[in-house]
C-alpha positions as CSV (number, residue, x, y, z in Angstrom):
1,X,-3.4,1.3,11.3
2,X,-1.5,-2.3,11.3
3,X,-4.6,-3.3,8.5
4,X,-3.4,-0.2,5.9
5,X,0.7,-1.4,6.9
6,X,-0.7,-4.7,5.6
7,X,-2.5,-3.7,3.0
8,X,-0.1,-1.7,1.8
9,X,2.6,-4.2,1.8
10,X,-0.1,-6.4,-0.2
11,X,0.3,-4.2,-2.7
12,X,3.2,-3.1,-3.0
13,X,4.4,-7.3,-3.1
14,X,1.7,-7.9,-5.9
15,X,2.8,-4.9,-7.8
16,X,6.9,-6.3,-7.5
17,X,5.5,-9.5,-8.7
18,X,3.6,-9.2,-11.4
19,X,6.6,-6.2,-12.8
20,X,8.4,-9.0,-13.0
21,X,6.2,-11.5,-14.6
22,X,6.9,-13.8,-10.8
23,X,3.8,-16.6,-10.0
24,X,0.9,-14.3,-8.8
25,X,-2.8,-15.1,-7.6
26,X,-4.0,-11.7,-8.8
27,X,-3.9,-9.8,-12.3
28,X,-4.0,-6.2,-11.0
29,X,-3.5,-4.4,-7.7
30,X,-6.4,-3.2,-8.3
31,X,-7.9,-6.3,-7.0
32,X,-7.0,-5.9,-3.3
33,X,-9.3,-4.2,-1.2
34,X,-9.0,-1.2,0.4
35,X,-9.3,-1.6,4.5
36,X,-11.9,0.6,6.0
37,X,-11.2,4.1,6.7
38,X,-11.5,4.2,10.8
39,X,-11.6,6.9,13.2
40,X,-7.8,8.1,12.8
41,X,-8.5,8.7,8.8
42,X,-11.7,10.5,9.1
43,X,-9.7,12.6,11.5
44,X,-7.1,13.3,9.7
45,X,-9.3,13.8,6.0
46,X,-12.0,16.2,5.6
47,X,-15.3,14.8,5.3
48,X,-15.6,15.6,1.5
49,X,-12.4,13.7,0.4
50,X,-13.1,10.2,-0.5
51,X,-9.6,9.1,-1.8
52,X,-9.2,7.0,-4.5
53,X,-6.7,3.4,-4.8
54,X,-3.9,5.6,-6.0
55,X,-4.3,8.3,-3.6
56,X,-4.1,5.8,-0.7
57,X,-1.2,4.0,-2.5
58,X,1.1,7.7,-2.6
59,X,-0.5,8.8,0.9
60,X,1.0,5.3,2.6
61,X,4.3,5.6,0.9
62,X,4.6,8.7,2.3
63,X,4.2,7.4,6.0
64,X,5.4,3.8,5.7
65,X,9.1,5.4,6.3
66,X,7.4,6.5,9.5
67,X,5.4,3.6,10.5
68,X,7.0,0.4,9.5
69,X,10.4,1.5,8.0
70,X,10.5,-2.5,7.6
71,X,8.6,-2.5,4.6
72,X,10.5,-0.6,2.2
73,X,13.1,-2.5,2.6
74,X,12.4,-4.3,-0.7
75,X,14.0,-1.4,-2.4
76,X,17.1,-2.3,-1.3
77,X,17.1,-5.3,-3.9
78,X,20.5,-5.6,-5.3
79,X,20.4,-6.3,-9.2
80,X,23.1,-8.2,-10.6
């Protein structure tokens, strides 16, 4: 699981970056890899689902508050 928290935070750190037009080594989030899907996911998904990039993207939000509350915390970004 710590390789999707990872990935995930990969993401979500390009995506922040290139929004806001920061120095960036990739173009697109599009360009990081997806981890492999282990045991615990093909546990958890039926056989026939093969998510795609996005689906992953929504599915970790929706557990990172549960798994590495941590993460998020670059929402808390105070604008001024």
């Amino acid at each position: 699981m710590n390789e999707w928290i990872d990935w995930f935070q990969r993401v979500l750190d390009v995506s922040i970056r290139l929004y806001f037009r920061q120095e960036c080594d990739l173009s697109s989030v599009y360009d990081i890899a997806l981890p492999k899907a282990g045991p615990l996911w093909k546990a958890l998904l039926p056989e026939q689902v093969d998510p795609t990039f996005d689906e992953w993207m929504v599915l970790m939000l929706a557990l990172m508050p549960h798994l590495s509350p941590q993460v998020l915390d670059i929402f808390f970004v105070s604008i001024r």
